[in-house]
C-alpha positions in Angstrom: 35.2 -84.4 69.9 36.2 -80.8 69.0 35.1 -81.6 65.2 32.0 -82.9 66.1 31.0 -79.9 68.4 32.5 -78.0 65.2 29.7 -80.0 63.1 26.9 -79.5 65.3 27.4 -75.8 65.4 27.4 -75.2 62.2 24.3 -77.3 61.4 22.6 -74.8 64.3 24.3 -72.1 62.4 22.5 -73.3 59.2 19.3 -73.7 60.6 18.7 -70.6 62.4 19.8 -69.1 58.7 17.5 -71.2 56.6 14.5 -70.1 59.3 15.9 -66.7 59.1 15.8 -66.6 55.3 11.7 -68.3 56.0 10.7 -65.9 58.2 12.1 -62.9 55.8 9.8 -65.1 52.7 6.6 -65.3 55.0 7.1 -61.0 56.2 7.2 -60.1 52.5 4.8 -62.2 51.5 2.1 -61.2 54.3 3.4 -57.3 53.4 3.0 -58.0 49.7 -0.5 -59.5 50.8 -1.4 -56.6 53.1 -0.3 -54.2 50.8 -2.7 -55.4 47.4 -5.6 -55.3 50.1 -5.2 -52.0 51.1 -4.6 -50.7 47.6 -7.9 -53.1 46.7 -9.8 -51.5 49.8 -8.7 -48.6 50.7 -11.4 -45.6 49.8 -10.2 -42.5 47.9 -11.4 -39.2 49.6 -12.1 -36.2 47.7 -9.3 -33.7 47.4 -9.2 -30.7 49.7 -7.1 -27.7 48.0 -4.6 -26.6 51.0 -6.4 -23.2 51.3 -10.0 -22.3 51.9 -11.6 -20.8 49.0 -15.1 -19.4 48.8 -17.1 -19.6 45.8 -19.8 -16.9 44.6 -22.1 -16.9 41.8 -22.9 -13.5 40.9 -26.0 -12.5 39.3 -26.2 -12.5 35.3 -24.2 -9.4 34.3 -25.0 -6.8 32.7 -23.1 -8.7 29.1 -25.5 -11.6 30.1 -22.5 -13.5 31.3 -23.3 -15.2 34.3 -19.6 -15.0 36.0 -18.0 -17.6 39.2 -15.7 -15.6 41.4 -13.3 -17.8 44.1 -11.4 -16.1 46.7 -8.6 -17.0 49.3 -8.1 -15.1 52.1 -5.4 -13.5 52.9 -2.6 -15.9 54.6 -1.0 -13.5 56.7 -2.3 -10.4 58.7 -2.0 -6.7 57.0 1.0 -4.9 58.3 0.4 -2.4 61.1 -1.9 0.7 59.1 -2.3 -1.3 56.0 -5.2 -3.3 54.3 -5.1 -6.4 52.1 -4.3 -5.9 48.7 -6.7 -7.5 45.8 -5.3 -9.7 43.3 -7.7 -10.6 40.3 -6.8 -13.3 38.2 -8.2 -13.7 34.7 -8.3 -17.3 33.3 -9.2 -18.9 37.2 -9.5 -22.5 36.4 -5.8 -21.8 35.0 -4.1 -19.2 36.8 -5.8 -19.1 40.1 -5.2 -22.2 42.2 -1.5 -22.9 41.7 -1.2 -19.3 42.0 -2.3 -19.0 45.2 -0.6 -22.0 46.8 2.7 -21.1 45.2 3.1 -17.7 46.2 2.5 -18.6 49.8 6.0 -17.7 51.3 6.2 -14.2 49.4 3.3 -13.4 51.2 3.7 -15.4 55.1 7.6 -13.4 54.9 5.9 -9.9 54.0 7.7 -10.0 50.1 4.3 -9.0 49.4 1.0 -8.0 50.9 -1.5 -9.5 52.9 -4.1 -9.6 50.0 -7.3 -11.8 48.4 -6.6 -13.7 45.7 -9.9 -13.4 43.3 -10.3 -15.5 40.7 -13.0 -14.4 37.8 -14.7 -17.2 36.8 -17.6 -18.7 34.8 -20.9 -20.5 36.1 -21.0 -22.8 33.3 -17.5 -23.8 34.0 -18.4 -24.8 37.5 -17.6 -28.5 36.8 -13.7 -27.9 36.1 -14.4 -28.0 32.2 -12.5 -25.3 30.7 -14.9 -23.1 28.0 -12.9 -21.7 25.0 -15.9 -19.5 24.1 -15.3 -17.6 27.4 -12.5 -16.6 26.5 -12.9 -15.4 23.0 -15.9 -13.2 23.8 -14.3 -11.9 27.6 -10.3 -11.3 26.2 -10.7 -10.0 22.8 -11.0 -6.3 22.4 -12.3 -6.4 18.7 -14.6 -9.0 16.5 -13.0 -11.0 13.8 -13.6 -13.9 11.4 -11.7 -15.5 9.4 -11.7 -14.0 5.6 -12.0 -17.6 4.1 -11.4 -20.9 4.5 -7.1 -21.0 4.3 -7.1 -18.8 7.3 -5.5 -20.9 10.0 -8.6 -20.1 12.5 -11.2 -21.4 9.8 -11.7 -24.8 11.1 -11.9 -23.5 15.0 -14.8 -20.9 15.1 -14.7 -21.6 18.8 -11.3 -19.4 18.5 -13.2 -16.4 16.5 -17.2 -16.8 17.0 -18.8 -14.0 19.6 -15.1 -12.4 19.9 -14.7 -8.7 20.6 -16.3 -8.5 23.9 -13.2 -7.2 26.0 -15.2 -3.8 26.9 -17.9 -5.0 28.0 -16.2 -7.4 30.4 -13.9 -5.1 31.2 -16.7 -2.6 32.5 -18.5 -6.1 34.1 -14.9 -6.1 35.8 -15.5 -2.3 37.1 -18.7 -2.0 37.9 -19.9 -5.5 39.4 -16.7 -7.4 40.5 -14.8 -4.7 41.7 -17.7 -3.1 43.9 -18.9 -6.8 45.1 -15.3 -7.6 46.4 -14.8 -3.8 48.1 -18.2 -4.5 50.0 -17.6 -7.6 50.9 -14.0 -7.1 52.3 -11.9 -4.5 53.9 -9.2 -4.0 51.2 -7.2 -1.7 50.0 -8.7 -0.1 46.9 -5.8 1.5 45.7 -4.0 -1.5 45.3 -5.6 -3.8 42.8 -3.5 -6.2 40.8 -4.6 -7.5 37.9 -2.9 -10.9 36.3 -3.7 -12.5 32.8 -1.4 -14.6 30.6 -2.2 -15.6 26.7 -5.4 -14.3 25.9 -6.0 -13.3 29.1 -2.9 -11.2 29.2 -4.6 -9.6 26.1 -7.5 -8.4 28.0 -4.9 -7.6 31.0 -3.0 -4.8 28.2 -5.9 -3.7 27.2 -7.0 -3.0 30.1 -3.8 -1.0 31.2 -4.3 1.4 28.1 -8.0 2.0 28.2 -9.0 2.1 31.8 -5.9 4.0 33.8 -6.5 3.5 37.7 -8.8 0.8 37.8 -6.0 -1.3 38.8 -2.3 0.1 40.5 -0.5 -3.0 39.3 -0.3 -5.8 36.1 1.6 -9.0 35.6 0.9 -9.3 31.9 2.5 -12.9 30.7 2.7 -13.8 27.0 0.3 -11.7 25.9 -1.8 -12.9 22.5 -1.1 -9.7 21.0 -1.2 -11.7 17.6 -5.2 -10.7 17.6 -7.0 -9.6 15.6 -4.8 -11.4 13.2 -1.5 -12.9 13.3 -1.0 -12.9 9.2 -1.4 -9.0 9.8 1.6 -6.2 9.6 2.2 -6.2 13.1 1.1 -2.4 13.6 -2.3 -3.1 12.2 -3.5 -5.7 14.8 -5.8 -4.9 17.5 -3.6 -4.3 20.2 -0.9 -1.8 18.4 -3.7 0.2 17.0 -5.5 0.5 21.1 -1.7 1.4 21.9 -1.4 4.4 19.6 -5.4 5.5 20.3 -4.2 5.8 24.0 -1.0 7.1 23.5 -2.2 10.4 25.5 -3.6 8.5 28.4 -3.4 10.1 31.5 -2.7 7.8 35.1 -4.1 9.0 37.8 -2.4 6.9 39.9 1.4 5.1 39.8 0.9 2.4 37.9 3.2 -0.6 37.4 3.0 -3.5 34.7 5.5 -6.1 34.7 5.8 -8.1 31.0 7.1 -11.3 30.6 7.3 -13.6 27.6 9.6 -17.0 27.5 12.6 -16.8 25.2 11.1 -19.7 23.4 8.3 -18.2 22.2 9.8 -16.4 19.7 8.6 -19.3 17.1 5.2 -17.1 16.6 7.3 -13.6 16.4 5.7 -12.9 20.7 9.0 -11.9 22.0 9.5 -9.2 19.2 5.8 -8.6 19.1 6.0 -7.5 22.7 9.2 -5.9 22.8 7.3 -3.3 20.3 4.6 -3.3 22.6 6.6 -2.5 25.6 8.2 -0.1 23.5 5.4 2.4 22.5 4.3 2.0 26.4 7.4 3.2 27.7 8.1 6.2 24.9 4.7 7.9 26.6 7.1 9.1 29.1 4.1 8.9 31.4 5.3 10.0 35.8 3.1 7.3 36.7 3.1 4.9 33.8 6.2 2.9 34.9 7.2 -0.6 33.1 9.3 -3.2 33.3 9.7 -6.8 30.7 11.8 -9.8 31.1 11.9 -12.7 28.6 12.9 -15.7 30.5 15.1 -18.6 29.4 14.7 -21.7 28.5 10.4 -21.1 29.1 7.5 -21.7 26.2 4.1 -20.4 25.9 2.7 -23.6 27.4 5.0 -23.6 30.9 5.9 -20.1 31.6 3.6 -18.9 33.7 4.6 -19.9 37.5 8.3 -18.8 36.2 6.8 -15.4 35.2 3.8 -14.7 38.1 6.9 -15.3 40.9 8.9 -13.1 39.3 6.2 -10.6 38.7 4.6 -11.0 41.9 7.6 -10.3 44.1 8.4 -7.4 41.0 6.2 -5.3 41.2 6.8 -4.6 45.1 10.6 -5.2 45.0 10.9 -1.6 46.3 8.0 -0.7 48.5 8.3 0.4 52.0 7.5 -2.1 54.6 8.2 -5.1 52.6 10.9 -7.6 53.1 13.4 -6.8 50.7 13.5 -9.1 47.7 16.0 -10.6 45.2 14.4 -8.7 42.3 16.3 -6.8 39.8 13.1 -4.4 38.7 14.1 -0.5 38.9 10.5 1.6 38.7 11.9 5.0 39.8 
């Protein structure tokens, strides 16, 4: 009797397993089923960046550029007797947008200013399609071409074509940007920061030597101070011979420029190239030209920018009062 109670159990036993194991088939089956309609039916919404940007098309320029400029607002109130700071960012479509998500905590725990992030941008780049012409003419302070067909930019005149327009975007930069944003916004004017990186940071070092106090601050990453020519002695390019015209450039305010390059960009000669840069800046023995570079490890051209525009941005105000005191290394006394 005991056995066949034994029997009986374990046939219950077996059945509640095999409906166990038919009820687990039927649940993954249904999920499975739900799962290829929702990814079938379910409508993709447009994505909204984190932040709220404002967009302004400015009037064609005076360089008959007709320039874009976006701008977040600050995330965190000014300190008590302070304004927001400006940040301009060169190269927007770029630079700009992971920029000013990234950074967020430096400025919500007061590493940095309350402060606008400005991007300067292009009208005909309003659909997200970068221009390489833009570029060329806006970040290159002198015209070149190549001098026949072996040079390395012959077959890309998009790289050389219109170039040498740095001044007059520079003074674009001075006299239309600058004035828009300080009429628009209470900010501090005496704290402009300007960031580039590549060509951009071209136009950001030129900008350093030829116009002292239009901006208090520079985060100049990887520089393409390879133009006018790479296949040039290095003191004969563009940028070296701005750097000894200038050399006698009075500041009429502090001004600090961080420099970074990534260690593995060494391949086209920028780490040297800058390093002799950064050199001639810092033999001017300037009281308010103050600067700082860092190569970084294991970065190349292509990736180093957030790396670089943390560092930099925390940098550059490692040591100003009212700010939360930072992990940064940077000595400008």
């Amino acid at each position: 009797m005991k056995s066949i109670k034994l029997f009986l159990n374990r046939g219950r036993y077996l059945r509640h397993i095999a409906v166990l194991f038919l009820l687990i088939g039927y649940a993954q089956a249904s999920f499975s089923q739900t799962t290829q309609d929702l990814a079938n039916n379910l409508p993709a919404k447009k994505f909204e960046y984190p932040w709220d940007v404002k967009v302004f098309d400015l009037p064609v320029s005076k360089n008959g550029v007709a320039y874009r400029l976006y701008i977040r607002a600050p995330i965190e109130p000014p300190q008590e007797g302070e304004k927001p700071s400006s940040f301009y960012f060169l190269d927007p479509l770029a630079l700009f947008t992971p920029a000013a998500s990234m950074s967020y905590n430096y400025e919500y725990f007061n590493y940095t200013p309350s402060a606008y992030f400005i991007g300067i941008g292009y009208q005909d780049e309003a659909d997200g399609t970068w221009k390489e012409e833009n570029r060329t003419r806006d970040y290159t302070p002198t015209a070149f071409a190549p001098p026949d067909a072996s040079h390395f930019l012959s077959g890309n005149p998009v790289d050389y074509e219109n170039s040498g327009g740095a001044d007059a975007f520079l003074d674009v930069v001075r006299d239309e940007v600058i004035p828009f944003i300080e009429a628009k916004y209470e900010v501090d004017a005496e704290d402009r920061v300007l960031i580039g990186k590549s060509m951009s940071g071209l136009a950001a070092a030129y900008s350093l030597m030829t116009r002292p106090g239009m901006f208090k601050r520079y985060l100049i990453i990887s520089p393409a101070i390879w133009w006018d020519d790479f296949l040039y002695p290095r003191m004969e390019r563009a940028i070296m011979k701005t750097a000894e015209a200038t050399k006698d450039a009075e500041y009429p305010i502090e001004t600090r420029a961080y420099f970074a390059v990534g260690d593995g960009e060494e391949r086209m000669s920028l780490v040297t190239d800058l390093y002799v840069l950064f050199n001639s800046l810092q033999r001017r023995f300037n009281p308010n030209l103050k600067v700082n570079i860092e190569v970084l490890p294991d970065e190349a051209h292509e990736g180093v920018f957030p790396n670089a525009f943390m560092r930099g941005m925390v940098g550059v105000y490692s040591d100003e009062e009212n700010r939360k005191a930072s992990a940064s290394k940077l000595k400008w006394k």
